[in-house]
N, C-alpha and C positions, 0 to 999 in steps of 0.2 A: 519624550515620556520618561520620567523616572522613577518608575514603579521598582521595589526595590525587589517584588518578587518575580521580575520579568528577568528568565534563565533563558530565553531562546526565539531569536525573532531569523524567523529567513521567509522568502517571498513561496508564496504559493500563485496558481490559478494565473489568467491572465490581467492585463492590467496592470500601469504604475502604481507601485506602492499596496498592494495585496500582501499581507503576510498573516502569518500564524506564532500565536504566542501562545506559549506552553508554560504553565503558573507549578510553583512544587506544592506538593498535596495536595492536588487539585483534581480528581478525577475526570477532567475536561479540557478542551481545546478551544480558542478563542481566534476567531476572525474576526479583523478590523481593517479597516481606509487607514491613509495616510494620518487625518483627520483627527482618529479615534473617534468621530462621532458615529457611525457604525458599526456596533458589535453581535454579534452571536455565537451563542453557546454552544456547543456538543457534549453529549455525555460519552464516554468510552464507550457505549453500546450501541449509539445512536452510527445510523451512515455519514459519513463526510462523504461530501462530492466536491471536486476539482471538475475542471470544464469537461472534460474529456474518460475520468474515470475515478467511482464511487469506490469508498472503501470506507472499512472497519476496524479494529482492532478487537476479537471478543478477551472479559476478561472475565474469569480469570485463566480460561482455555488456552492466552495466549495464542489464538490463531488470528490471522491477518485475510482478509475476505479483500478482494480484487474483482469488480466486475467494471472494464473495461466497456463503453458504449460508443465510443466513434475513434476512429486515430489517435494515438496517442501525441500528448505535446511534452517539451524541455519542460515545461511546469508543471504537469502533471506528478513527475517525477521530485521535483522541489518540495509540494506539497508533501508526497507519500513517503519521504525521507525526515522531513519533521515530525512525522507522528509515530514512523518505526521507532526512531532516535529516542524519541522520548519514553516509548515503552521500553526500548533495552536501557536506559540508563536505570530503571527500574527492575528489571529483567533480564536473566542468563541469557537467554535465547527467544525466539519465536518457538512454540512446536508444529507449527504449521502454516499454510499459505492454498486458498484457495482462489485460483483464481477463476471464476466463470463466465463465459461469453458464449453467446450461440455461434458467432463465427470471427475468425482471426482481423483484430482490426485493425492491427497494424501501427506504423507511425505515420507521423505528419510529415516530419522531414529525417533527415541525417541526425543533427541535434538531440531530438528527440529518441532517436534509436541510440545515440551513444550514451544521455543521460540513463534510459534505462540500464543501458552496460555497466555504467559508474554505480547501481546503486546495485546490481547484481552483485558486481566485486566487494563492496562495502557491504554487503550484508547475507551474501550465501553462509559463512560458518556460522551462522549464527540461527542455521532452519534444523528441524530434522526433519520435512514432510513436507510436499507440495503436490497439491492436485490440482490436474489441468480438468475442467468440468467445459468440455464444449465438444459440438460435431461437427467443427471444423476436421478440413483435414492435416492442417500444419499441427495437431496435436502430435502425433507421431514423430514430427519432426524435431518439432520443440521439447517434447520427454527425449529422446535419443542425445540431441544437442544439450539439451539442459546438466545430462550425467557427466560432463566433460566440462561445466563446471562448478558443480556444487557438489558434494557428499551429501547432500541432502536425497532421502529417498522421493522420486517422480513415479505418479501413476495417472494415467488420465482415465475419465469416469464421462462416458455421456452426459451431455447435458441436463437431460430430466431426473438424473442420479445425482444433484447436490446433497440430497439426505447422506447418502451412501458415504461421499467425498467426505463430508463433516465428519459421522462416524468413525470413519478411515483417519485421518487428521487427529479427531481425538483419543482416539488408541493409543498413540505416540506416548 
């Protein structure tokens, strides 16, 4: 493909040849096949889903929504790096990060829990707010450990408190 406005191709989701391309002034995100004869659109508002876990980016709040629904995978993480990436290249910071699940769901494997560490490290300075919205009980654990590495402020909200979480978020 020699699109001249193609700034950023990396794999998402499972599958050979799955990626995301990010266009400049483009309010949107773009999945395609190897092929390019499958495309779809995203607006900034709309959800993207990766196989394992749906997100958002709102704008212009700047907050990043997270609702994890089965084990996390190494691609999950592929995905939700291309579409931070492309809002900070646009943007100082995130102000916020919600993430919500009704209960903790883990990873798939090892991989998968390291890539989430790699994207932690590559993108904590860059929060000032994270809500944990779930009734799991690793909240407690994950707000405690999360403070040891990010400066970013953690508070967890029960689950059926996502109004609250958001409010909270966009206070920042």
């Amino acid at each position: 493909m020699q699109d001249p406005h193609l700034i950023k191709v990396a794999r998402v989701g499972r599958g050979v040849g799955r990626g995301a391309v990010c266009l400049p002034d483009a309010p949107h995100y773009v999945r395609c096949r190897t092929d390019w004869s499958t495309l779809m659109a995203y607006s900034d508002d709309s959800l993207m889903e990766d196989d394992m876990l749906a997100y958002e980016i709102m704008n212009p709040e700047g907050i990043l929504v997270l609702k994890p629904h089965a084990p996390l995978s190494q691609d999950d993480f592929g995905g939700l790096s291309v579409a931070v990436d492309s809002y900070l290249s646009g943007h100082a910071k995130l102000h916020g990060v919600l993430i919500q699940s009704k209960g903790f769901p883990g990873w798939e494997n090892f991989g998968a829990f390291t890539a989430h560490m790699h994207f932690v490290r590559d993108h904590h300075q860059k929060l000032e707010r994270v809500a944990l919205v779930t009734d799991s009980p690793v909240a407690a654990i994950a707000e405690a450990l999360g403070k040891h590495f990010t400066s970013a402020e953690i508070r967890h909200f029960p689950f059926p408190d996502d109004a609250k979480a958001l409010e909270w978020l966009k206070s920042a």
